[in-house]
C-alpha positions in Angstrom: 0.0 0.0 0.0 1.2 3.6 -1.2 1.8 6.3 1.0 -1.2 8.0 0.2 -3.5 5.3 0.9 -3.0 5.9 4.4 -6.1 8.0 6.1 -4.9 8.8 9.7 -6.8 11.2 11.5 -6.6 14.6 12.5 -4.0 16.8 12.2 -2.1 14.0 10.8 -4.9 13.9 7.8 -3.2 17.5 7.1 0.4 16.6 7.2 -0.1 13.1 4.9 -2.1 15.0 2.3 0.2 18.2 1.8 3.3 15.3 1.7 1.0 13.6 -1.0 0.3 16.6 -2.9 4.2 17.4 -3.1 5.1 14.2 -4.1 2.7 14.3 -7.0 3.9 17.5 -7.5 7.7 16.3 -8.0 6.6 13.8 -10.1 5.5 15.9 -12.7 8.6 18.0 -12.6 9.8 18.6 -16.2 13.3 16.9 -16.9 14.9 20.3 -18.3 14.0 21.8 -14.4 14.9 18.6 -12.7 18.9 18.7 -14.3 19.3 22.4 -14.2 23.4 21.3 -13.6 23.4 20.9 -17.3 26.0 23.3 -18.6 25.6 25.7 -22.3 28.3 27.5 -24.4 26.9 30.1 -26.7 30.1 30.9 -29.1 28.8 33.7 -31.7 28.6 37.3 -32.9 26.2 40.4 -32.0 23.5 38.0 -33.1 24.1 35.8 -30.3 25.5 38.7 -27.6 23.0 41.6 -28.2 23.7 44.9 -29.9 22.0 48.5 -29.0 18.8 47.3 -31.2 18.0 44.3 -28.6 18.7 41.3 -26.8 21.2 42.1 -24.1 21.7 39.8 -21.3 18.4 38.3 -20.7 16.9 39.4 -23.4 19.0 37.7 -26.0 18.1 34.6 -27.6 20.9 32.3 -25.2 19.7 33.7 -22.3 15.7 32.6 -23.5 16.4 28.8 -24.6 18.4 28.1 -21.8 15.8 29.6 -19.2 12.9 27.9 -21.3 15.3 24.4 -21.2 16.5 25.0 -17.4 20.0 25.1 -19.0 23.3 26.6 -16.8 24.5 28.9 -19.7 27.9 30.7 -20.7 27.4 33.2 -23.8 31.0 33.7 -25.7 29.8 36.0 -28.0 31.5 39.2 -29.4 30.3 41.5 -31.9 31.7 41.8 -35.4 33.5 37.8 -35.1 33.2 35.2 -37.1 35.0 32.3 -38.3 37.7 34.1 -40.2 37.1 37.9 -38.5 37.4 39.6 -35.4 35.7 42.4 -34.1 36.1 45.8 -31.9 35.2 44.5 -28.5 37.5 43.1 -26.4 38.4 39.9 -26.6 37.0 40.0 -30.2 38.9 37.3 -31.7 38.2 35.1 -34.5 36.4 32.0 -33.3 39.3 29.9 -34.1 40.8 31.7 -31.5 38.1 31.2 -28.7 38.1 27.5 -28.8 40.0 27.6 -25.4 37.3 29.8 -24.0 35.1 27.1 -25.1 36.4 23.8 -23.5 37.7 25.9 -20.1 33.8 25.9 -20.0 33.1 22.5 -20.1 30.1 22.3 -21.4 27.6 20.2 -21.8 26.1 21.5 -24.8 28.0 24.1 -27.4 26.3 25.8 -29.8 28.2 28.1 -32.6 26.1 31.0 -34.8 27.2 32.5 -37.2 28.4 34.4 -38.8 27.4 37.0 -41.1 30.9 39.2 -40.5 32.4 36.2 -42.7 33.3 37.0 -46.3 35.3 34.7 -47.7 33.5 31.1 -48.4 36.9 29.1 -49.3 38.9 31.0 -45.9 35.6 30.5 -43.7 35.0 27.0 -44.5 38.3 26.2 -43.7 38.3 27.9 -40.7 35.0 26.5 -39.4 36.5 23.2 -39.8 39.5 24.1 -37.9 37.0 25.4 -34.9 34.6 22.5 -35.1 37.6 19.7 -35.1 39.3 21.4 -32.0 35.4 21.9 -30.7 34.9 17.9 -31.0 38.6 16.6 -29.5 38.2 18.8 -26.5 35.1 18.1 -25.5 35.0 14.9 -26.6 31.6 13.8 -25.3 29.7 17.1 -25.7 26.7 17.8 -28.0 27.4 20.5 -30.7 24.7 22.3 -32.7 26.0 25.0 -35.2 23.8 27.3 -36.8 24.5 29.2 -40.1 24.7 33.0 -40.4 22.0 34.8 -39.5 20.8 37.8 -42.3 18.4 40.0 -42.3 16.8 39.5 -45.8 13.9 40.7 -46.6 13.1 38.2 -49.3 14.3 34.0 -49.2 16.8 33.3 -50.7 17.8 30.1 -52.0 21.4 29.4 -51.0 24.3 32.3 -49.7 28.1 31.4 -49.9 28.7 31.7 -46.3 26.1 29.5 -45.3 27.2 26.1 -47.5 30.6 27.3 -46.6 29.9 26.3 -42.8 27.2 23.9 -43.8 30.0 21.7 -45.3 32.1 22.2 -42.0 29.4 21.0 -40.1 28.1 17.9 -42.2 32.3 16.7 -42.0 31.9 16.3 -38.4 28.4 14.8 -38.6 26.5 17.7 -36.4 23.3 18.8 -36.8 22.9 22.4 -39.0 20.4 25.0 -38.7 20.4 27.1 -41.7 18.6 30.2 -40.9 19.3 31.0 -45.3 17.4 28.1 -46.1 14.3 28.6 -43.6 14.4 32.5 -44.2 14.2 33.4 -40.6 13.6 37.1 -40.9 12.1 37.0 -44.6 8.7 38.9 -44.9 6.5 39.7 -42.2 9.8 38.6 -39.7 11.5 41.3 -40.8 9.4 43.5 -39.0 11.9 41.5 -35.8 15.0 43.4 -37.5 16.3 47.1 -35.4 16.4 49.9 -37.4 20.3 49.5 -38.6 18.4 46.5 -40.8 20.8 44.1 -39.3 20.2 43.4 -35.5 17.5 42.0 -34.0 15.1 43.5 -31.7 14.3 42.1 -28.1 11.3 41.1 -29.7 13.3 39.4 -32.5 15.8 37.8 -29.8 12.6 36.1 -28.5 11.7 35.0 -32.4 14.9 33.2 -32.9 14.4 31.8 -29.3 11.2 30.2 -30.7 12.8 28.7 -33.6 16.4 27.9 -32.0 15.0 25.6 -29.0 13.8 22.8 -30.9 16.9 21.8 -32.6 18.7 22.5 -29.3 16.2 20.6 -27.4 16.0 17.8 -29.9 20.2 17.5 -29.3 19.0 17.0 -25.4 17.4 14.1 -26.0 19.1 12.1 -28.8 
């Protein structure tokens, strides 16, 4: 016989049924807030780490998925990197360069944006390569999601240089790839989620990408 089968009386009645109604409270705990030990590492541009249109701190798109997935996160994000580029802030190196910062981490999860500071599709491949390669024999038993440069298109567009450049990089190590390109992320009525400088995201966008970045990064939670 269950705990909860048992009817004592008086104020013991009280004490069994509040223990009862806790216990089926904890049972129904979602597994993302039961683990909240499970460590994140953002490593991106200004489209992960905020700029002056949106999506500082809490308000960016890292800080969103891994409150929504009861994630421990560390965002490595500095504006104006990418792959092959660096940027003004400090500690704006290229993201070959911030691997270390990466693995120190030791995360659970990694996931790498970007990025749209890129230009050249033969130097950026390569390059993506190099970071994913050092990414996956560091942190040997992590789960890695990379996700393609983010633009602010107005229209779709069917394929962008960048994009298969880090696709490729991706698909040689066998990770999953989000192109946000090929799904058109802030195409049409989305765009309405870019800042006035047509390239950041708002808050409001920040909580957009959220939407469509959790699945994949929650799908890579369970598998």
């Amino acid at each position: 016989m269950g705990m909860c089968a048992v009817r004592p009386a008086g104020r013991a009645t009280v004490l069994a049924s509040l223990l009862c109604a806790l216990l089926a409270v904890g049972a129904n705990i979602p597994a993302s807030a039961a683990a909240p030990h499970v460590r994140l590492f953002v490593l991106g541009d200004s489209i992960a780490g905020g700029s002056a249109q949106g999506g500082k701190g809490s308000y960016g798109w890292p800080s969103l998925v891994a409150e929504q997935l009861g994630l421990t996160l560390t965002l490595g994000a500095k504006g104006g990197t990418g792959y092959t580029t660096g940027g003004p802030q400090e500690g704006g190196r290229p993201y070959t360069q911030r691997v270390k910062q990466a693995i120190a981490a030791k995360p659970d999860v990694v996931v790498v944006e970007g990025s749209r500071n890129d230009v050249s599709p033969t130097r950026t491949r390569a390059a993506a390569v190099d970071t994913l390669r050092r990414l996956r024999a560091g942190l040997p038993h992590a789960r890695i999601l990379v996700i393609g440069p983010i633009y602010s298109f107005r229209r779709p567009v069917d394929s962008h240089p960048i994009d298969e450049a880090v696709s490729a990089a991706a698909e040689k190590f066998g990770l999953p790839y989000v192109s946000a390109v090929r799904r058109g992320w802030f195409t049409g009525s989305a765009h309405r989620f870019i800042g006035r400088d047509g390239v950041h995201p708002t808050n409001a966008g920040h909580a957009y990408l959220a939407k469509r970045i959790r699945p994949a990064l929650s799908l890579l939670l369970r598998t």
